[in-house]
C-alpha positions in Angstrom: -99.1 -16.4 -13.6 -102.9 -16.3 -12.5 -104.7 -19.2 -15.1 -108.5 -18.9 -15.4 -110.3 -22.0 -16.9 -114.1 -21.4 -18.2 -116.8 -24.5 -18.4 -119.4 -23.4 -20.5 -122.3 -24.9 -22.9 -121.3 -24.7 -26.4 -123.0 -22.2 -28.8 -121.4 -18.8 -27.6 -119.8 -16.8 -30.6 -116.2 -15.5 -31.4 -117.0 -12.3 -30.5 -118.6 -13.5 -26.7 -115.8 -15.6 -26.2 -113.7 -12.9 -26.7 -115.6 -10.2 -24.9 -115.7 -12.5 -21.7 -111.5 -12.8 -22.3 -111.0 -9.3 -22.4 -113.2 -8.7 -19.3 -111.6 -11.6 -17.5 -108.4 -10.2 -17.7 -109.4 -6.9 -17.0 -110.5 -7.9 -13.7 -107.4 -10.1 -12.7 -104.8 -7.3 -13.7 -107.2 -5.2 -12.1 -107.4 -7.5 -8.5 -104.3 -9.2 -8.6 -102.0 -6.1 -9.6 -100.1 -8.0 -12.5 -99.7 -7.1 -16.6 -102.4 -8.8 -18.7 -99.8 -10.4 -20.8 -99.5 -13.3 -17.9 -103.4 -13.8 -17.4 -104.1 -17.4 -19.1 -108.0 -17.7 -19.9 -109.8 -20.7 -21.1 -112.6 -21.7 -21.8 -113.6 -25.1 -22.3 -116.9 -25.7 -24.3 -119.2 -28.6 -23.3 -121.5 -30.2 -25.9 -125.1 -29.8 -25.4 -126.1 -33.5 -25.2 -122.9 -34.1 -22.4 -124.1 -31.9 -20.0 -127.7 -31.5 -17.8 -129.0 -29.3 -15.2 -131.7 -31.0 -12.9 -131.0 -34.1 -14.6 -132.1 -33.0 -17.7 -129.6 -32.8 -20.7 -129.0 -29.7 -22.3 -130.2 -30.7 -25.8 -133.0 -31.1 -24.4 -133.7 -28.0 -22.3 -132.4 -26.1 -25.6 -134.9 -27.8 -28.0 -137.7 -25.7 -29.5 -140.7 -26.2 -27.4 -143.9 -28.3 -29.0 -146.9 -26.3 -28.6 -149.9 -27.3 -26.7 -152.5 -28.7 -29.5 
């Protein structure tokens, strides 16, 4: 039974969540030649402020910029 886990930033809707399931599972049926009803997706969400890319923290790549005065 194929299991797919997800790590993504939080913030995505229902609807995104769901739309990257269905497509998910399209493409193991689809690659892996079994039913959809034993393809197991996840997806863990990841708070803003616990994770960083470049050393910088999510919150604050995310945050409204300041403008330039």
């Amino acid at each position: 039974m194929p299991e797919i886990c997800v790590f993504a930033a939080e913030g995505r809707s229902k609807e995104q969540k769901q739309g990257l399931c269905e497509d998910i599972t399209a493409a193991v049926v689809k690659n892996f030649g079994v039913h959809k009803d034993v393809v197991i997706v996840q997806i863990v969400e990841i708070k803003l402020d616990a994770k960083s890319r470049g050393g910088v923290m999510y919150t604050e790549l995310m945050a409204p910029k300041k403008p330039l005065a």
